[in-house]
C-alpha positions as CSV (number, residue, x, y, z in Angstrom):
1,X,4.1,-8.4,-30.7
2,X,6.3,-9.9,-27.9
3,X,7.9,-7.5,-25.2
4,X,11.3,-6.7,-27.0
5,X,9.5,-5.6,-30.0
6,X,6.8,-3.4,-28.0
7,X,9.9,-2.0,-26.3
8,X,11.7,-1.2,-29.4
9,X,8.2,0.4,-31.2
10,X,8.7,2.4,-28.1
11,X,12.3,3.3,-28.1
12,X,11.8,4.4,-31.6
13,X,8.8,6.7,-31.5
14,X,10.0,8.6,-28.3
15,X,13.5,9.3,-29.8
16,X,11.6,10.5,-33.0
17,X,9.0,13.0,-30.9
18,X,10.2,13.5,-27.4
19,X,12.4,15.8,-26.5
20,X,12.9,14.3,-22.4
21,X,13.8,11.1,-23.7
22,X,15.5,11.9,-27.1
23,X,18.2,14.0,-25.0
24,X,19.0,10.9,-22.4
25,X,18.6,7.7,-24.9
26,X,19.0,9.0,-27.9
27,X,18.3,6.5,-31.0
28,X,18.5,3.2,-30.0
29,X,17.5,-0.7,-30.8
30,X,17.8,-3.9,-28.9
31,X,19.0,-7.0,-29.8
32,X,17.6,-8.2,-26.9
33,X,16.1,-7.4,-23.7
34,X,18.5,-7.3,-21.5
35,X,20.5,-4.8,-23.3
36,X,18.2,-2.3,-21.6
37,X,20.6,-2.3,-18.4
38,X,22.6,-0.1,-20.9
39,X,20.5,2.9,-20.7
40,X,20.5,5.4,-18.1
41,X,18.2,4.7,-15.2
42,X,15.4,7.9,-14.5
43,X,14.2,8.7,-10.8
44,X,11.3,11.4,-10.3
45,X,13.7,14.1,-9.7
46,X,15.0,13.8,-13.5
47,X,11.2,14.2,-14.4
48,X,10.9,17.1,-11.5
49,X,13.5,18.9,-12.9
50,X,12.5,18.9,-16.4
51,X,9.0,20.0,-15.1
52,X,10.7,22.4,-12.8
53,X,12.5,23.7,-16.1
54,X,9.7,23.8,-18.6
55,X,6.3,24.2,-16.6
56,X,3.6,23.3,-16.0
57,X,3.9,19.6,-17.4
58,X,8.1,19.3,-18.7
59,X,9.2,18.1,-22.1
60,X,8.3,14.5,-21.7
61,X,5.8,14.3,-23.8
62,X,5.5,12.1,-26.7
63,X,2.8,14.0,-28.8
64,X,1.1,17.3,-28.9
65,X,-0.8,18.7,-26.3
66,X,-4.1,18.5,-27.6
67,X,-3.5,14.5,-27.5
68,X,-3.5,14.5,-23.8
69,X,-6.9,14.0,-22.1
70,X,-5.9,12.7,-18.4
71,X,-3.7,14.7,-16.3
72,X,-3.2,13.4,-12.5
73,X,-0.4,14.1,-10.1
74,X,1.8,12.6,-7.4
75,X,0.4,13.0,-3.8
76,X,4.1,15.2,-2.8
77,X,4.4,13.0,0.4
78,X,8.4,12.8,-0.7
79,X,8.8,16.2,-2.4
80,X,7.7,18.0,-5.1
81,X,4.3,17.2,-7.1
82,X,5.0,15.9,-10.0
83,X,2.0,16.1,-13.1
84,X,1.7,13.3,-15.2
85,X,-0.4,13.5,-18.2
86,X,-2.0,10.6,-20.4
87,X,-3.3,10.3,-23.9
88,X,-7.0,8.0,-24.3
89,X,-5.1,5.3,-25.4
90,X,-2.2,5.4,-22.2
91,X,-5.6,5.7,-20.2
92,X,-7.3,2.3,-22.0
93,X,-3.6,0.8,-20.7
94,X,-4.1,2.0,-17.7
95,X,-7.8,0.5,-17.3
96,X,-6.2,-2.6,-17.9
97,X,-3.7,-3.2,-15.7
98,X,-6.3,-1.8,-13.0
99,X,-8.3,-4.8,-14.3
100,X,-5.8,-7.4,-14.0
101,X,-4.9,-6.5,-10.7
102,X,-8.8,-6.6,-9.5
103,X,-8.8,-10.0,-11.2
104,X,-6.4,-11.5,-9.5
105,X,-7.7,-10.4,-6.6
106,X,-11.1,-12.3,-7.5
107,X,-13.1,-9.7,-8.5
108,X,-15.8,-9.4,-11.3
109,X,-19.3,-9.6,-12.5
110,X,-21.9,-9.1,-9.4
111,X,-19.3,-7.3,-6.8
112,X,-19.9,-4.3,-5.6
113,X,-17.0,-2.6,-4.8
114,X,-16.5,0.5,-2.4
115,X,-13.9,3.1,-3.3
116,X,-13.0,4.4,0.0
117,X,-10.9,7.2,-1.6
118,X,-11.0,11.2,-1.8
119,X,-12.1,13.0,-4.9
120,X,-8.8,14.5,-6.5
121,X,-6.0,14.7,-9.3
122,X,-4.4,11.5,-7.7
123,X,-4.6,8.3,-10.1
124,X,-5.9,6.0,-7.9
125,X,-9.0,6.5,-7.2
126,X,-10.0,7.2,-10.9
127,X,-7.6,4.1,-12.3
128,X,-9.7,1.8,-9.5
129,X,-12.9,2.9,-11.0
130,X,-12.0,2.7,-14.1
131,X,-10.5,-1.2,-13.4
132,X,-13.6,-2.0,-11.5
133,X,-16.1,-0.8,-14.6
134,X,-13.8,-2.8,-16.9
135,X,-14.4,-5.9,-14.7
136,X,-18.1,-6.0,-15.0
137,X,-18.3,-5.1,-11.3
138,X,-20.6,-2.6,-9.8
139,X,-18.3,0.7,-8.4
140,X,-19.6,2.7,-5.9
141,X,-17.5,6.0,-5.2
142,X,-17.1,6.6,-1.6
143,X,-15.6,10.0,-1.4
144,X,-16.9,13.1,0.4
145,X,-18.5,10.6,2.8
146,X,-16.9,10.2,6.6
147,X,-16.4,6.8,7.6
148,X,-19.4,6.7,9.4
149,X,-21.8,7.4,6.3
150,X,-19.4,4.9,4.4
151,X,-19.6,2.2,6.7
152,X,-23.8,2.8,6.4
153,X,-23.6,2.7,2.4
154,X,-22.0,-0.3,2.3
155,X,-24.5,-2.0,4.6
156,X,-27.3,-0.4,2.6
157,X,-25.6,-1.8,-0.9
158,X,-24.2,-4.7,0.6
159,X,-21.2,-4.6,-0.6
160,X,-19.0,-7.6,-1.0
161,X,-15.0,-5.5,-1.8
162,X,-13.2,-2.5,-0.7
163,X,-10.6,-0.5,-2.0
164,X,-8.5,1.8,0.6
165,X,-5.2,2.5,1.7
166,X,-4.0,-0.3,4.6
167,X,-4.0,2.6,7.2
168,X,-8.1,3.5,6.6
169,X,-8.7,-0.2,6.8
170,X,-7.5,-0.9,9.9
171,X,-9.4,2.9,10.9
172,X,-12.8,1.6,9.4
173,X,-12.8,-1.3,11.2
174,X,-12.4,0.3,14.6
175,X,-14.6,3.0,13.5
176,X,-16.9,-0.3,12.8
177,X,-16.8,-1.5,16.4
178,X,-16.7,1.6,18.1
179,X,-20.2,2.6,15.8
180,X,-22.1,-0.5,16.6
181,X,-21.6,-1.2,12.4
182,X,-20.0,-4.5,12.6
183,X,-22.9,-5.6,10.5
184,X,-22.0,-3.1,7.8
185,X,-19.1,-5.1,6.9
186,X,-20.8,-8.5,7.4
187,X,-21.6,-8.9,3.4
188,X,-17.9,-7.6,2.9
189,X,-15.2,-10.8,0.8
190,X,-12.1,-9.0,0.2
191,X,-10.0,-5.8,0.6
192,X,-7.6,-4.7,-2.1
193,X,-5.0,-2.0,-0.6
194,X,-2.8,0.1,-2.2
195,X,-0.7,3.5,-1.7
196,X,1.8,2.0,0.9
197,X,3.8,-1.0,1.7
198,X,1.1,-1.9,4.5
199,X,-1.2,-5.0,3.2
200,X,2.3,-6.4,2.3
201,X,3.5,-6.5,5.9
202,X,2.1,-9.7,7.8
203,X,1.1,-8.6,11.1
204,X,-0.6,-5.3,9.1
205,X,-3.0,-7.7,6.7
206,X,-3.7,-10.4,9.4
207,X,-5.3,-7.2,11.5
208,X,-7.5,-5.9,8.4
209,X,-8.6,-9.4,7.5
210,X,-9.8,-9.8,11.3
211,X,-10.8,-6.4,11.4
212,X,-13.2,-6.5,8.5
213,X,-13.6,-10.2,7.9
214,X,-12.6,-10.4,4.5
215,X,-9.2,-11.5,2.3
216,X,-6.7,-9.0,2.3
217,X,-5.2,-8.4,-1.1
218,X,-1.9,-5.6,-1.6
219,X,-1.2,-4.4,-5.1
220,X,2.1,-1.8,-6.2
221,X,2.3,0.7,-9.0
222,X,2.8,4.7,-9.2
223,X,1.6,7.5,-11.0
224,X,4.4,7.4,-13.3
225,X,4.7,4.2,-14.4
226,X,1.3,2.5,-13.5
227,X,0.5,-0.7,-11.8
228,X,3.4,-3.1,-12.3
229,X,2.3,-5.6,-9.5
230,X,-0.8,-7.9,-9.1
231,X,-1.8,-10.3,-5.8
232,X,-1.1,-13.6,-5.7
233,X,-4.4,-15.2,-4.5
234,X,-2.9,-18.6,-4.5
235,X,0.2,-18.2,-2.4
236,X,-0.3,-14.2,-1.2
237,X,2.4,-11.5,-2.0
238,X,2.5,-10.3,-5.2
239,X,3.4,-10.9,-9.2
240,X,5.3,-8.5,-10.9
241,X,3.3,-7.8,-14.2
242,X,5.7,-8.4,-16.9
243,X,3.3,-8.9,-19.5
244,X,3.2,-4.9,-19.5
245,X,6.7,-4.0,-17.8
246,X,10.3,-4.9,-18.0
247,X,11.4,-5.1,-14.6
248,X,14.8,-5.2,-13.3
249,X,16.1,-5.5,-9.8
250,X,19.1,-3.5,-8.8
251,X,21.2,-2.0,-6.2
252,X,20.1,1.3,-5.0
253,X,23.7,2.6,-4.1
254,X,25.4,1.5,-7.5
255,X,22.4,0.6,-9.9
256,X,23.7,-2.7,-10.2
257,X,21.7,-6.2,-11.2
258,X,21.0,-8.2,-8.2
259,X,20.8,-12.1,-8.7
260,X,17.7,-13.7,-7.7
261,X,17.4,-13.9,-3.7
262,X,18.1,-10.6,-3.2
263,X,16.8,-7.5,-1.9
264,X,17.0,-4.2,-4.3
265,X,15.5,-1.6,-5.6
266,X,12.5,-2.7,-8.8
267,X,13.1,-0.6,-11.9
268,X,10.1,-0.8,-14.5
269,X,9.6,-0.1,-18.0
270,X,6.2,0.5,-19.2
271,X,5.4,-0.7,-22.0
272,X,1.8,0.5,-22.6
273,X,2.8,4.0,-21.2
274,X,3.8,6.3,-24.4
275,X,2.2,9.1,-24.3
276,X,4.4,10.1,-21.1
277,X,6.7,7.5,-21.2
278,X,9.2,6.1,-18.0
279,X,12.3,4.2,-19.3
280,X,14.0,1.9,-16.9
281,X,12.3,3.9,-13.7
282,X,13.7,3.5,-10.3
283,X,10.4,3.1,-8.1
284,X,11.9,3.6,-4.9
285,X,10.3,0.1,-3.9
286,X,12.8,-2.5,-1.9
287,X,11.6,-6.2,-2.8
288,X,13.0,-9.4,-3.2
289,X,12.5,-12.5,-5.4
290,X,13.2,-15.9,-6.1
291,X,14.0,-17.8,-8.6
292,X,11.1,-20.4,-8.5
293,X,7.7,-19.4,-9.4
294,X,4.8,-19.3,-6.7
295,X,2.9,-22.8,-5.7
296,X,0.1,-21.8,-8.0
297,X,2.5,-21.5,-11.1
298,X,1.3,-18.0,-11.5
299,X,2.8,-16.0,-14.4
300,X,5.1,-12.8,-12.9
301,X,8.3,-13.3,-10.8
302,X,6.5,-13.6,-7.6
303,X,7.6,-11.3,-4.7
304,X,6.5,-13.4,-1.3
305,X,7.0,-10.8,0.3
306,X,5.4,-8.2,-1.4
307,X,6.8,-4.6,-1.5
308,X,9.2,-4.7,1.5
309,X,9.8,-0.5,2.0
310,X,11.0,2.1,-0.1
311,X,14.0,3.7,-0.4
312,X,13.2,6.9,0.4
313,X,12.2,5.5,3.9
314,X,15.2,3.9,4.7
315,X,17.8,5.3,7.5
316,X,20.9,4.0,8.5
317,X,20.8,3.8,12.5
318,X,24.5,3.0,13.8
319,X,25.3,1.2,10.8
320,X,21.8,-0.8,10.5
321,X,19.5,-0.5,7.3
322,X,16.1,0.1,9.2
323,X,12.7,0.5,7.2
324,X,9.8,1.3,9.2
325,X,7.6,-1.4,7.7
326,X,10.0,-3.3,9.6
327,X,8.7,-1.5,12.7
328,X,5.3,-1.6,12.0
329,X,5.4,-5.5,11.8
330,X,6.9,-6.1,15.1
331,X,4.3,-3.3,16.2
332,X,1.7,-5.0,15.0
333,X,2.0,-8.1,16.1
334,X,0.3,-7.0,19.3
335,X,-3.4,-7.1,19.4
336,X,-3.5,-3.4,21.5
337,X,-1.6,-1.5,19.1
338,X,-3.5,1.8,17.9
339,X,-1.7,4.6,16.3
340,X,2.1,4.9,16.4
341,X,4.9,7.2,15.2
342,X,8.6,6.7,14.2
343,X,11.4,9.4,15.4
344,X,14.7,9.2,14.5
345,X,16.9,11.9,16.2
346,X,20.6,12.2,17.5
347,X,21.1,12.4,21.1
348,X,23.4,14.9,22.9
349,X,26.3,12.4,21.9
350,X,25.9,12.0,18.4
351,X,24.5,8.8,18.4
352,X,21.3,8.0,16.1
353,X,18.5,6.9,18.1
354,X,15.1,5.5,17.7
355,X,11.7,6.4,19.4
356,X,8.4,5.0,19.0
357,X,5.3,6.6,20.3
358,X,2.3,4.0,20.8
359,X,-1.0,4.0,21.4
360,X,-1.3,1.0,23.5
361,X,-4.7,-0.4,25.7
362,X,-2.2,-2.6,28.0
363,X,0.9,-0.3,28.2
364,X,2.7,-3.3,30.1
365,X,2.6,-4.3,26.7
366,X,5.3,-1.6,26.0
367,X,8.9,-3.7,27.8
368,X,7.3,-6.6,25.2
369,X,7.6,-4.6,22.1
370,X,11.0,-3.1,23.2
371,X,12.3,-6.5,23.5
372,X,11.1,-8.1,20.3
373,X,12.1,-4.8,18.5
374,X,16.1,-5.1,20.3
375,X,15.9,-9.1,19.1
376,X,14.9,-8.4,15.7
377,X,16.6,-5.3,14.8
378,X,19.5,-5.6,16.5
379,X,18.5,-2.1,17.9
380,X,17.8,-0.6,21.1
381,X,14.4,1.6,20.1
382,X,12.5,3.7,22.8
383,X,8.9,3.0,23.2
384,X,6.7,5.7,24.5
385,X,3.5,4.2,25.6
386,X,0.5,7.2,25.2
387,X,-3.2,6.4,25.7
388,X,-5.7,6.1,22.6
389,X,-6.9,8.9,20.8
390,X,-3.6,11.0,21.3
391,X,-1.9,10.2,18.1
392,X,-3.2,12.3,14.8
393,X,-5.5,9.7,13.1
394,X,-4.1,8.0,9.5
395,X,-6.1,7.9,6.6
396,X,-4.6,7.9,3.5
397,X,-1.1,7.7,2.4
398,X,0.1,7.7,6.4
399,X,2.8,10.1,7.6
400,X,4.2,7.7,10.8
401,X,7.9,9.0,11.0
402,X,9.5,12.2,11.7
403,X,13.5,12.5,10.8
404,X,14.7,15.3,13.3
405,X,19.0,13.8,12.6
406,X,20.5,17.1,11.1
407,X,22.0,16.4,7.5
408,X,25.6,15.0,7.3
409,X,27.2,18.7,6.8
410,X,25.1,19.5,10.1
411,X,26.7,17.2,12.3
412,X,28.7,17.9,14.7
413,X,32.1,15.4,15.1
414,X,31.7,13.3,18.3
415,X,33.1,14.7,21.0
416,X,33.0,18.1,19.8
């Protein structure tokens, strides 16, 4: 069954039995794919809302209850949690994609692979495991543990992959040289990173692969639509996974198309994901892509530069677009950089402004920083030098940035 008719079996069974999707797309078939631009696009506070109206788990739902054997939910970093639910056979789908994406990534029978992540209803961790098991490779659960007693199981099991967030692998590596555990990463080949733009960002993945010694791999998905992007071991970034998603690129402002080359927003369509289904989802995810495929001839429009912010990030400082992976690269890019956080705030004027707090071991190092940041940016940002340890440690899904502008109705005119 190609893609259109997967995505018409789809259509047709949700307008039949669920009562989200039967309300916004009613009943419809496509002559082709690209006739899917004509239905409406849905964002997590559509899927809020109806969860909001009907708790606890909302009317998008494509069967009865008593189908549903996986429920997981979203980590609230941006608002509301939202519940997800999956059926056995939405949970085989998303075993996998998990699978493809470890793959790619070189991974398979003999690894053992460490999952550096937190028991809890987050898909992740469980998705991972379930990816690694369906790869013939051995998974050894990691959570519970400090990074102390992980960094001594993996020496003990010698373990030759990792999967974390890009802020706890830059953290285990200096908990690794502050330790004396160096050799507990000696056996260690690659690092697969997920839950933020970070192992997408240059400077960020160049400082885990010399941190821990091993290929850094990024990979992209959510909870409510599953993991629609894969590494590119060839030629790095990432493929979008279009063997299971339709995926558009649009304008966030007007939900437009945007020709190859440019930057927009990814909207996916899952087409393994039935049992709680996501039509034409706006992911919040800024990414470009061209035309061409990568060097390797890799199937998947290939995003070089991986997942480059999200929309929910973005600010508009005196008229710039400014995402904080942007930051964080030029950040960085200087080997004394610890832990950092972004502050946008309005000064006594009215005018947006932009402060950086770093941790820095040469704080000479901060007029540097200030001066790539102005070249790059086009920005004047205020860099706050502070000495290690000062800064709240991040080891998840990091929380960098603080917004203190008050909301548009807030503002006061300027001069007034």
């Amino acid at each position: 069954m190609d893609r259109l008719e997967r995505l018409n079996a789809l259509l047709g069974l949700v307008a039949q039995t669920n009562a989200f999707q039967r309300e916004r797309i009613g009943e419809v078939r496509l002559a082709e794919l690209d006739e899917l631009s004509r239905l409406p696009l849905t964002h997590k506070e559509d899927l809020l809302a109806d969860q909001a109206a009907q708790p606890p788990f909302g009317t998008n739902l494509t069967f009865p209850i008593e189908r549903y054997t996986h429920v997981h939910q979203t980590s609230g970093t941006t608002g509301a949690t939202l519940r997800v639910l999956d059926t056995p056979e939405d949970w085989a789908w998303w075993e996998l994609c998990l699978a493809q994406v470890l793959r790619a990534a070189g991974i398979g029978t003999g690894d053992r692979v460490m999952l550096a992540y937190s028991f809890g209803p987050y898909v992740h961790f469980w998705a991972t495991y379930a990816g690694v098991r369906a790869v013939g490779a051995m998974v050894v659960p990691l959570g519970g543990m400090d990074s102390v007693q992980r960094l001594e199981t993996m020496r003990e099991y010698r373990a030759t992959a990792l999967a974390c967030t890009p802020s706890y692998a830059l953290h285990l590596a200096n908990v690794a040289e502050r330790h004396g555990l160096c050799d507990a990463i000696e056996s260690l080949e690659r690092v697969v990173c997920a839950g933020e733009p970070g192992a997408s960002i240059p400077a960020v993945r160049e400082r885990i692969e010399a941190g821990l010694g091993a290929h850094c791999f990024d990979h992209a998905g959510n909870s409510e639509s599953g993991a629609f992007a894969r590494p590119c071991d060839a030629a790095g970034g990432l493929h979008l996974a279009e063997d299971e998603f339709i995926c558009e690129l649009v304008d966030p402002h007007t939900g437009e198309a945007v020709p190859c080359g440019g930057e927009g927003e990814l909207v996916v369509t899952a087409l393994g994901r039935v049992g709680f289904p996501v039509i034409r989802y706006a992911t919040g995810d800024i990414v470009d892509h061209l035309a061409e495929p990568c060097p390797a001839g890799h199937p998947g429009r290939w995003l070089p530069r991986g997942i480059l912010g999200r929309t929910d990030d973005m600010v508009v400082i005196r008229g710039m677009n400014v995402f904080p992976s942007a930051i964080e690269q030029i950040l960085r890019e200087s080997p004394g950089v610890g832990e950092f956080r972004i502050t946008f705030y309005a000064d006594p004027r009215a005018m947006d402004e932009i402060k950086v707090e770093v941790e820095l071991a040469q704080p000479v190092e901060a007029r540097a920083i200030q001066a790539r940041l102005r070249q790059r940016l086009g920005l004047r940002v205020r860099i706050v030098p502070v000495k290690p340890g000062i800064l709240p440690t991040q080891l998840g899904k990091a929380r960098r940035v603080e917004d203190l502008r008050p909301r548009p109705t807030e503002r006061e005119p300027v001069g007034g």
